[in-house]
DRENDREN-189074 format. One line per 8 residues: number of its first residue (from 1); for each residue z, x, y of N, C-alpha, C. Coordinates in nm, 2 decimals. Layout:
BEGIN
NUM	Z,X,Y,Z,X,Y,Z,X,Y | ...
This chain:
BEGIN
1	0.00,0.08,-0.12,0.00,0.00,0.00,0.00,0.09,0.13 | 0.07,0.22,0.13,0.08,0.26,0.28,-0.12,0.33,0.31 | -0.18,0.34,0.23,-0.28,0.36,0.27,-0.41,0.23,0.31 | -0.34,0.14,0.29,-0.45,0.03,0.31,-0.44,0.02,0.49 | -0.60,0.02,0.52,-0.59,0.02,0.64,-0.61,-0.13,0.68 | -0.57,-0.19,0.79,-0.55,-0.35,0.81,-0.69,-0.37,0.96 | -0.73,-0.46,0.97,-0.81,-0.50,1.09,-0.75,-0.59,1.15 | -0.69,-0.59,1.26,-0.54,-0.67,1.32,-0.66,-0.73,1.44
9	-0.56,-0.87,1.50,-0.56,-0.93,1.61,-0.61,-0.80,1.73 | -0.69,-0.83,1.85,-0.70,-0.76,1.95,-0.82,-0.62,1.91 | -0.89,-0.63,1.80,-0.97,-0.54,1.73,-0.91,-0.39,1.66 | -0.78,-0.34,1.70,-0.71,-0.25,1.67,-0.71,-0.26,1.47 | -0.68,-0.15,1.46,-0.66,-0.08,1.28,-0.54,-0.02,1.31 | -0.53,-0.06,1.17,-0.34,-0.04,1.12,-0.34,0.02,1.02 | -0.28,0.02,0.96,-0.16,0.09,0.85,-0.06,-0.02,0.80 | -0.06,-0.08,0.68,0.07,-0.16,0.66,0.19,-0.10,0.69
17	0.19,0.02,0.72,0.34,0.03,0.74,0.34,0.04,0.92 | 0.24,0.04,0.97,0.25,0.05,1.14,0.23,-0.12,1.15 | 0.18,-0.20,1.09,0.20,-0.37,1.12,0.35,-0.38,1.07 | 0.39,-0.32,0.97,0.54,-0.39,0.97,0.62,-0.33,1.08 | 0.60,-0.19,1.09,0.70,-0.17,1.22,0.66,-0.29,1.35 | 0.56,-0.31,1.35,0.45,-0.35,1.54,0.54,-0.53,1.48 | 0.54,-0.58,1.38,0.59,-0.71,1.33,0.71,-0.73,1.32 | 0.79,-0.61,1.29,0.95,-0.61,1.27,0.98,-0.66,1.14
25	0.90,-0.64,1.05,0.96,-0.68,0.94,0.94,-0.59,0.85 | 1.01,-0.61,0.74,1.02,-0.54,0.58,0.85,-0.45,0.56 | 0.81,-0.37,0.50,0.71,-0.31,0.44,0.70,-0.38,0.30 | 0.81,-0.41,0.23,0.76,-0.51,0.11,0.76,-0.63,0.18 | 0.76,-0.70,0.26,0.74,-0.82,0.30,0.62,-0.81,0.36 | 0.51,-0.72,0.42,0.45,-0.72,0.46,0.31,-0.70,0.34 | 0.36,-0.61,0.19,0.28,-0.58,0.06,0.28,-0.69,0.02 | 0.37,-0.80,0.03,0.35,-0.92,-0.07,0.29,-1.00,0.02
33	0.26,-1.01,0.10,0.19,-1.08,0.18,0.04,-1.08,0.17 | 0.01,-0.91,0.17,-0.11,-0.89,0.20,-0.20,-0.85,0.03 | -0.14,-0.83,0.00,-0.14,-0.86,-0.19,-0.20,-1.07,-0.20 | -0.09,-1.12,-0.17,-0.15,-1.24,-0.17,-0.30,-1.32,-0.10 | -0.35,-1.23,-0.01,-0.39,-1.30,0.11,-0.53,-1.20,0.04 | -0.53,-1.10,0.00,-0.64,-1.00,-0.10,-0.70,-1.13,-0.20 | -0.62,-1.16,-0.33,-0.65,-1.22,-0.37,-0.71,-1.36,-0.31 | -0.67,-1.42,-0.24,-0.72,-1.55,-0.19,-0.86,-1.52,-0.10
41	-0.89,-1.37,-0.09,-1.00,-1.31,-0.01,-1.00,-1.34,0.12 | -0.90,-1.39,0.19,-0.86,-1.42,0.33,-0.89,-1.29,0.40 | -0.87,-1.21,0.36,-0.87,-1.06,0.40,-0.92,-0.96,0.32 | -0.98,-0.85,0.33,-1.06,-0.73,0.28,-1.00,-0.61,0.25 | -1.01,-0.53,0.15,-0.90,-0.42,0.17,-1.05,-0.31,0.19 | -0.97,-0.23,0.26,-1.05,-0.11,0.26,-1.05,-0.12,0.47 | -1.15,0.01,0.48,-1.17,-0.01,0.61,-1.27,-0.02,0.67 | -1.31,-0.05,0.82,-1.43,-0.05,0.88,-1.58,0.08,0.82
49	-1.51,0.17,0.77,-1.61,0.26,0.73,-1.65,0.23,0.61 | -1.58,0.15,0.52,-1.66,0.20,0.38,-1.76,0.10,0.34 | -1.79,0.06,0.38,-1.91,-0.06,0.39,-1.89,-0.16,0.33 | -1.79,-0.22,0.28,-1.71,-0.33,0.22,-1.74,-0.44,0.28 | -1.83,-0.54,0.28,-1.84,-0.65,0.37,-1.88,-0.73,0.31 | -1.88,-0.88,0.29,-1.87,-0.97,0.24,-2.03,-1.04,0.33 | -2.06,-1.17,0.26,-2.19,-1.20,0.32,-2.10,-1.30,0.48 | -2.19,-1.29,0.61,-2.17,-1.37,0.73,-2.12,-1.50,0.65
57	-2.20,-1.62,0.55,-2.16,-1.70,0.51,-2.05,-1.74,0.45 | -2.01,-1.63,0.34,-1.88,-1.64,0.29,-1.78,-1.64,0.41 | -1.79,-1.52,0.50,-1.72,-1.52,0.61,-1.67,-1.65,0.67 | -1.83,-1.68,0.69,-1.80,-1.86,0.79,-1.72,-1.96,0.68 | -1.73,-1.95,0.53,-1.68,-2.07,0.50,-1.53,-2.03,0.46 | -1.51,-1.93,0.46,-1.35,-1.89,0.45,-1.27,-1.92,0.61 | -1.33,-1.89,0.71,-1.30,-1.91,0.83,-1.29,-2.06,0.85 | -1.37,-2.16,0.80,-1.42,-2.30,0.82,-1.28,-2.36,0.74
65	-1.23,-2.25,0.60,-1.13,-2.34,0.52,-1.02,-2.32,0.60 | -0.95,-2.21,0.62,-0.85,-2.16,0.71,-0.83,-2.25,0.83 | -0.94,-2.26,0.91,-0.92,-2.34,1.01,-0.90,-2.49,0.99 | -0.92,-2.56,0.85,-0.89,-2.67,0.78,-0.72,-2.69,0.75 | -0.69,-2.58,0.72,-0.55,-2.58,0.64,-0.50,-2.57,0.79 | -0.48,-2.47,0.90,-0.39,-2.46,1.04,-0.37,-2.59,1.10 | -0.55,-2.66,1.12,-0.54,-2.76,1.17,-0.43,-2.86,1.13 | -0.47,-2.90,1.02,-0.37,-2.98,0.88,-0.26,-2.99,0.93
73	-0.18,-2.88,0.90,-0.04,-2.80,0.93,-0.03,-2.85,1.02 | -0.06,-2.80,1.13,-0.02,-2.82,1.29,-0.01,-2.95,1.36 | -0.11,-3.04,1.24,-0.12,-3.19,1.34,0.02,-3.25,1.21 | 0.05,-3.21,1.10,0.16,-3.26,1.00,0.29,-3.23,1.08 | 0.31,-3.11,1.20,0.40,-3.08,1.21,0.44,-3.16,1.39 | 0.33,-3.22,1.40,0.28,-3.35,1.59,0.29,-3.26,1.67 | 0.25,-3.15,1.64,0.21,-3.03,1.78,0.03,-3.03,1.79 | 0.05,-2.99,1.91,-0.07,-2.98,1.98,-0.12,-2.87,1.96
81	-0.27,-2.84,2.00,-0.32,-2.65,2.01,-0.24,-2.58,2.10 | -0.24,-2.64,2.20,-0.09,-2.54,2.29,0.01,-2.50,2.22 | 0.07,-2.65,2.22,0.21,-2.59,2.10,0.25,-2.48,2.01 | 0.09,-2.49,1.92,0.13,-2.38,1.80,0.04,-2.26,1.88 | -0.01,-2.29,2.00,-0.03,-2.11,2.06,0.07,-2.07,2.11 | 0.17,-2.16,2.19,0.28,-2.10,2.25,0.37,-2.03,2.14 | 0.37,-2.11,2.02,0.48,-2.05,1.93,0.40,-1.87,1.89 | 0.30,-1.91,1.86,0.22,-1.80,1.77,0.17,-1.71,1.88
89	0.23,-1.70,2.01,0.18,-1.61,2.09,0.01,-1.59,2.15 | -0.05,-1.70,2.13,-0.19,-1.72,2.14,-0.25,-1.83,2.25 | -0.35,-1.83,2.36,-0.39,-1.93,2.41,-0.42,-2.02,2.30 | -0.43,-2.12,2.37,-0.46,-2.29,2.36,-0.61,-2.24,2.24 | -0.67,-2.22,2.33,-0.82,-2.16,2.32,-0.88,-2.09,2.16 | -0.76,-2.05,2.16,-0.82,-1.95,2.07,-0.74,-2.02,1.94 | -0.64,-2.09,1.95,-0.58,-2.17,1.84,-0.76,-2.28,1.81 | -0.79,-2.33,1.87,-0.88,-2.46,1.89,-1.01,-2.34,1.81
97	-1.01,-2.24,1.83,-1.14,-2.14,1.77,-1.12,-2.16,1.62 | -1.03,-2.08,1.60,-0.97,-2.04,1.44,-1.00,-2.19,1.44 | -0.92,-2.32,1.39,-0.93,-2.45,1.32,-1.11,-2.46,1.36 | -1.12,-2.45,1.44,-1.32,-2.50,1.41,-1.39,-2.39,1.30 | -1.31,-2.29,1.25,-1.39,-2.17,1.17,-1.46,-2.08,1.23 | -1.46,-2.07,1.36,-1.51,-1.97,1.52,-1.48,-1.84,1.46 | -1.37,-1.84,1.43,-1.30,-1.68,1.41,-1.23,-1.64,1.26 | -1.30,-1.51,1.23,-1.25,-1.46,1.14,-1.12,-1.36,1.12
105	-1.05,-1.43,1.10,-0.87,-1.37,1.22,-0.84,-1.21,1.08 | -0.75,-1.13,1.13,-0.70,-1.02,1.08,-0.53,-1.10,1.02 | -0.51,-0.97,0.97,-0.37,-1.03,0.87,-0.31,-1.04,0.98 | -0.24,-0.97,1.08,-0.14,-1.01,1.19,-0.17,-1.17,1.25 | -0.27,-1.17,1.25,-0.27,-1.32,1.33,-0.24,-1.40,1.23 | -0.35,-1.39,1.10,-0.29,-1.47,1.04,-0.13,-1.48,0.97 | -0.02,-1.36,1.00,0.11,-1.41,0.92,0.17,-1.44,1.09 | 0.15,-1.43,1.20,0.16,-1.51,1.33,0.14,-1.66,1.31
113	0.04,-1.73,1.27,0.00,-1.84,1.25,0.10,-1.90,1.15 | 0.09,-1.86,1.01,0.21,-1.84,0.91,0.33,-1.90,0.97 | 0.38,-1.77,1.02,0.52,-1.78,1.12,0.55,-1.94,1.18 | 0.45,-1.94,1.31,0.47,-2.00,1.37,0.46,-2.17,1.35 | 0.37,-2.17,1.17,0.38,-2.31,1.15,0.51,-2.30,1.03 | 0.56,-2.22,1.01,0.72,-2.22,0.94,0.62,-2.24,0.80 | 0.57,-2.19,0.78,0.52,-2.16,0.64,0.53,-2.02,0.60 | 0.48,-2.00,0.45,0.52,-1.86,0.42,0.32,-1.82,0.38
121	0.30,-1.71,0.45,0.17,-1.67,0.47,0.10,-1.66,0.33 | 0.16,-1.66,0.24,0.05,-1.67,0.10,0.06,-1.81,0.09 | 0.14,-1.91,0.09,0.11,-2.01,0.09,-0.03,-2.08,0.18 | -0.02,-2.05,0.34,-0.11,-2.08,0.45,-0.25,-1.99,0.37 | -0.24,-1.89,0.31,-0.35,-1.82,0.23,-0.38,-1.92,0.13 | -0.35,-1.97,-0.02,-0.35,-2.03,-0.08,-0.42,-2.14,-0.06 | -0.33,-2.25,0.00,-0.41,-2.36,0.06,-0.55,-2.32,0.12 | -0.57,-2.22,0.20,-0.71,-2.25,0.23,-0.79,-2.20,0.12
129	-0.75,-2.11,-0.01,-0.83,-2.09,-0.09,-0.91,-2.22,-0.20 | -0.77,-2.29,-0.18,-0.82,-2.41,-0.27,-0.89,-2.48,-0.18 | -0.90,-2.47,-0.03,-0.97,-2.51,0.03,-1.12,-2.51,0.04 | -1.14,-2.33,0.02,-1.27,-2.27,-0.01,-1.32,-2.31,-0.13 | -1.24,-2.35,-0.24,-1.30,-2.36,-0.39,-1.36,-2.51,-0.36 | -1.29,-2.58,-0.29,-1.33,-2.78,-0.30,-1.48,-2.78,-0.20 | -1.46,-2.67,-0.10,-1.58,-2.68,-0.03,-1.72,-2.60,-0.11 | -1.72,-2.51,-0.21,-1.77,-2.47,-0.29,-1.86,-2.57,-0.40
137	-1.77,-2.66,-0.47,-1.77,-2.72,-0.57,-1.91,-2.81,-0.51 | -2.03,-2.80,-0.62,-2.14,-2.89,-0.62,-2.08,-3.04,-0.58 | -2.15,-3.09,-0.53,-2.13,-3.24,-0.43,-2.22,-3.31,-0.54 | -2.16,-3.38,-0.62,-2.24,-3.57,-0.71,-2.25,-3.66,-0.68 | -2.38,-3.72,-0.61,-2.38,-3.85,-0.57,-2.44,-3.97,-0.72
């Protein structure tokens, strides 16, 4: 884990152990997180150099599911886009991006988002995987 390099909020690269310091939390709390959010493909391991990139599509429809599950969350929980930016440290704006699938967010935002809807960030991962899989699944009329 200390070598996985992270693509964070604000375009900055990390270090799991420089996001857990920059987050203030545990370095195993930060491995199990990002362990979980690997599998669910929410996130990429490796770094901007090694050519690891997934198709723009996949991108968009992982981004499209994520922004399905926040929205969900956020309107379950009778807050507004402000609301959960104020909590999560984010304009209005850019909350309203992410739920339309606009943005393909880094692990910091997304265990910010996590946080700030009182969920635990593999779960907020999860959910949108199963999200990705129902949007996947051939349509029968």
């Amino acid at each position: 884990m200390r070598g996985l390099i992270l693509d964070t909020f604000g375009g900055r690269t990390m270090s799991a152990v420089q996001l857990a310091d920059e987050l203030g939390r545990p370095l195993g709390t930060i491995a199990y997180h990002v362990r979980a959010l690997l599998r669910a493909g929410v996130v990429q391991h490796g770094c901007p150099s090694d050519g690891a990139t997934s198709t723009s599509e996949e991108n968009a429809l992982a981004a499209t599911a994520l922004g399905h599950v926040v929205r969900e969350t956020r309107q379950a929980h009778g807050w507004s886009q402000e609301d959960l930016g104020a909590r999560a440290g984010f304009h209005w704006s850019y909350v309203s991006s992410i739920e339309r699938g606009r943005r393909n967010v880094g692990l910091s935002t997304l265990l910010r988002l996590a946080t700030a809807l009182e969920i635990p960030a593999a779960d907020l991962a999860g959910r949108a995987e199963r999200a990705l899989r129902v949007s996947k699944e051939p349509r029968h009329e």
